[in-house]
Backbone as a printed PyTorch tensor [residue, N CA C, xyz], in Angstrom:
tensor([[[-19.0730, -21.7780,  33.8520],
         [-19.6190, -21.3810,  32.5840],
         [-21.1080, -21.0830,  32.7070]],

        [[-21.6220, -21.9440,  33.5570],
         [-23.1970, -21.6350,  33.5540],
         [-23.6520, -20.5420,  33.9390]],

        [[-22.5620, -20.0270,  35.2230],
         [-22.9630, -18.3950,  35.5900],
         [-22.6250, -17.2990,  34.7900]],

        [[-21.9580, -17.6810,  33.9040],
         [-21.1040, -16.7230,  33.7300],
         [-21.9290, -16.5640,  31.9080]],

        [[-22.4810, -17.0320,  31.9590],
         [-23.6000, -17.2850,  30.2560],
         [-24.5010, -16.6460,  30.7740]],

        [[-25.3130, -16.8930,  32.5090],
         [-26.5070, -16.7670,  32.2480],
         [-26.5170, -15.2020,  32.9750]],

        [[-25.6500, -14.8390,  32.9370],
         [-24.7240, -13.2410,  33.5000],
         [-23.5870, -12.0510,  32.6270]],

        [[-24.5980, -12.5690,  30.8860],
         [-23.0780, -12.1940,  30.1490],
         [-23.0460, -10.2620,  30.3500]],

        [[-23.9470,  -9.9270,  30.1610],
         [-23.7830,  -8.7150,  30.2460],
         [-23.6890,  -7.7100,  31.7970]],

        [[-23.2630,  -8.9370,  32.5860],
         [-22.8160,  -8.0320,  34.0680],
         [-21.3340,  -8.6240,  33.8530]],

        [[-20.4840,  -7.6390,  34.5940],
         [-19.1420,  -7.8890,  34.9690],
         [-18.9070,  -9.0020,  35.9850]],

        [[-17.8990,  -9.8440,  35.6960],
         [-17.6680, -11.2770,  36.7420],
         [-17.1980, -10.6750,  38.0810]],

        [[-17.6710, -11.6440,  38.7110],
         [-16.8350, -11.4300,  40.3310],
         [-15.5980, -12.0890,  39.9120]],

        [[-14.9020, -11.7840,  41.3870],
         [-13.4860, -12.3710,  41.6680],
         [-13.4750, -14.0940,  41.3970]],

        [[-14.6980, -14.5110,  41.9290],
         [-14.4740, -15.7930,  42.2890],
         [-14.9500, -16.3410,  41.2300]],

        [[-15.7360, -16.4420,  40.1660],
         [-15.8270, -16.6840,  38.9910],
         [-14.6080, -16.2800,  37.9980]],

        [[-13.8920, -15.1280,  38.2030],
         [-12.7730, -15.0800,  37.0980],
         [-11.6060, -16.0120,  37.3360]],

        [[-11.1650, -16.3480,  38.7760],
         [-10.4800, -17.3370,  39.1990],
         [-10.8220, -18.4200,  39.1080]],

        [[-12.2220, -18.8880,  39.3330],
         [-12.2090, -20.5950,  38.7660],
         [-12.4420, -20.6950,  37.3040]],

        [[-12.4420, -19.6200,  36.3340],
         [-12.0710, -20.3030,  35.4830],
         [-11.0750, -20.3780,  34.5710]],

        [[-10.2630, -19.4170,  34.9050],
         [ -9.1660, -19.3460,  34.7300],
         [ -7.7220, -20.5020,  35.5120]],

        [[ -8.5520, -20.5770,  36.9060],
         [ -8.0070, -21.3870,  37.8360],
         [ -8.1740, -23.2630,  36.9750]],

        [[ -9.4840, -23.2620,  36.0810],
         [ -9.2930, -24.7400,  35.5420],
         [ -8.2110, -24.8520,  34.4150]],

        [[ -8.3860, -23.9620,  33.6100],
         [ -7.2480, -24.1410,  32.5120],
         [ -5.8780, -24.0390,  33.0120]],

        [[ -5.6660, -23.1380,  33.9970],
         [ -4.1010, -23.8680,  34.5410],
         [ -4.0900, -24.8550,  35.1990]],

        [[ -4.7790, -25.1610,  35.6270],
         [ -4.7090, -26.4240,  36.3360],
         [ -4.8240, -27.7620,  35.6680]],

        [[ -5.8340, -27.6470,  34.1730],
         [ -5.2440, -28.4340,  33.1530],
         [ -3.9200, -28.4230,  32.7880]],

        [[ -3.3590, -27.2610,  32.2070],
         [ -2.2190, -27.4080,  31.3830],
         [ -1.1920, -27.9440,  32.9630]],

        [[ -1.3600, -27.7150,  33.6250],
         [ -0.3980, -28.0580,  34.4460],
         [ -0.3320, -29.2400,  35.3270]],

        [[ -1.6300, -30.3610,  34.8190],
         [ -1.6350, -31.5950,  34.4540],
         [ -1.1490, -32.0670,  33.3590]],

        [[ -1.1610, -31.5080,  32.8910],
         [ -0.6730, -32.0280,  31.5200],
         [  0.9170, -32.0780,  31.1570]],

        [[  1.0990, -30.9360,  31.3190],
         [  2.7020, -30.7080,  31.8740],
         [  3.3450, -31.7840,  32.4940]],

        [[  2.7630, -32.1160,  33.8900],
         [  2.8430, -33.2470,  34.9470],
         [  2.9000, -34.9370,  34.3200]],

        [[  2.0670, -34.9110,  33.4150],
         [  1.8530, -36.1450,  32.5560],
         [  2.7250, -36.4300,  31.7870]],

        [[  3.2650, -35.2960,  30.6340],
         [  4.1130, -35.4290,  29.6710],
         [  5.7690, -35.1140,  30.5060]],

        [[  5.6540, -35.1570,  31.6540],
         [  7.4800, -34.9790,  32.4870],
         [  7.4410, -36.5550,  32.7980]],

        [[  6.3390, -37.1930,  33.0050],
         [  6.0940, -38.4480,  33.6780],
         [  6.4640, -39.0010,  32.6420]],

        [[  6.0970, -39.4330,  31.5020],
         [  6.1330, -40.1970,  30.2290],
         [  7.4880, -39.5630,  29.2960]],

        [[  7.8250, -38.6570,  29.7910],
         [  8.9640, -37.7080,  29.3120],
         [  8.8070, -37.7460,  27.3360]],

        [[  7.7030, -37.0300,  27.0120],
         [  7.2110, -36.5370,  26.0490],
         [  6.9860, -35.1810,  25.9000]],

        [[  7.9430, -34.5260,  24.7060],
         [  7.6370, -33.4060,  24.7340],
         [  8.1130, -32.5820,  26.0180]],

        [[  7.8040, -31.3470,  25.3680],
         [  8.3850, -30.3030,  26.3210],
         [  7.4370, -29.5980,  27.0160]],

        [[  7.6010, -29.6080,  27.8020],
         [  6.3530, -28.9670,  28.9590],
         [  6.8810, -27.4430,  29.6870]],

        [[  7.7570, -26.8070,  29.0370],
         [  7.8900, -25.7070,  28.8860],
         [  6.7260, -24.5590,  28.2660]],

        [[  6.2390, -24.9370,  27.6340],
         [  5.3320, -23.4130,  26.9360],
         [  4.0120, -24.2480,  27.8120]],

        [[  3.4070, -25.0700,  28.4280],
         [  2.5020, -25.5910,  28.7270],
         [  2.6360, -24.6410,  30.2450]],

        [[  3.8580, -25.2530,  31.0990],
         [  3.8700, -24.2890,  31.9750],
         [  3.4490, -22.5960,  32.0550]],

        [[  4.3750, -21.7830,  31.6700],
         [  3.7040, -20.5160,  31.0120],
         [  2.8420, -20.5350,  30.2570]],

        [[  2.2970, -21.2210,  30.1010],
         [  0.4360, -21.0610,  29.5960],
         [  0.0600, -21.0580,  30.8280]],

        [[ -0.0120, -22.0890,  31.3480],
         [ -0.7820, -21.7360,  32.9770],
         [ -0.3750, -20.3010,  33.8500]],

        [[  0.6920, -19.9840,  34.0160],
         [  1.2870, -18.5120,  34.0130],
         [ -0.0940, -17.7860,  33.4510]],

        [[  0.4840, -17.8770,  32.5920],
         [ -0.5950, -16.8010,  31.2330],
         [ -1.8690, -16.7750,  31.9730]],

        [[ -2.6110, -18.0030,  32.0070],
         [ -4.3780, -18.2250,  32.2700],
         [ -4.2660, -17.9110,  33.6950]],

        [[ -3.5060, -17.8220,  34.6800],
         [ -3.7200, -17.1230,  36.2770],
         [ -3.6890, -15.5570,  36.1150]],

        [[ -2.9400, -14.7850,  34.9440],
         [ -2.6320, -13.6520,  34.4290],
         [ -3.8020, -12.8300,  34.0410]],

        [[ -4.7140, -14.0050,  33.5720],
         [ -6.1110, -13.2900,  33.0610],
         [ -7.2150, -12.6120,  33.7600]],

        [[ -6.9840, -13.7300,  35.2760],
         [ -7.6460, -13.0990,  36.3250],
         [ -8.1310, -12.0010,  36.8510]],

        [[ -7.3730, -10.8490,  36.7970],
         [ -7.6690,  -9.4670,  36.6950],
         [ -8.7200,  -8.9990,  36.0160]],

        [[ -8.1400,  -9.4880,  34.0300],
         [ -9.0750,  -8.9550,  33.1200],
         [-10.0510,  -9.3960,  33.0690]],

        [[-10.0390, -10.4080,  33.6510],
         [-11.4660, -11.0640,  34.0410],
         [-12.2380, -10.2790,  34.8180]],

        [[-12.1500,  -9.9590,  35.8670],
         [-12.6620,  -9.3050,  36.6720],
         [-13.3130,  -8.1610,  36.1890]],

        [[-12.9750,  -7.7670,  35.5550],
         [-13.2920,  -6.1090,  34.7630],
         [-14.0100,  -6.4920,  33.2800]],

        [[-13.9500,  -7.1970,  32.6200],
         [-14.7520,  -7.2780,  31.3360],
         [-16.2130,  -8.1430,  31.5630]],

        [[-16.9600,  -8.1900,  30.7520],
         [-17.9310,  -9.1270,  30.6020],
         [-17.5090, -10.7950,  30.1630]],

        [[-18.0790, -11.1460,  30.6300],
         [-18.0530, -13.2330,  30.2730],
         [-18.0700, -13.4300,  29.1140]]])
């Protein structure tokens, strides 16, 4: 986030659109992990959310922060 604020009006690199996209799946897919463990809830749409947020990666790449 810090680069990517203090860089809003340049386009992200690769490696900035992947880590941060790379944390929110990697949340939800702790989380997922947590709620199969405790067997709460469905960790179905949590999964494809993380799907989704690796998906963004691209558009990341190409838009502004």
């Amino acid at each position: 986030m810090k680069k990517a604020m203090g860089h809003a009006l340049e386009h992200s690199h690769a490696d900035a659109a992947l880590v941060l996209a790379g944390g929110v799946a990697l949340f939800l897919v702790g989380e997922a992990g947590f709620r199969r463990v405790l067997r709460i809830g469905v960790i179905r749409w949590r999964t494809l959310g993380a799907i989704a947020a690796l998906a963004t990666v691209p558009v990341g790449v190409h838009i502004n922060p």
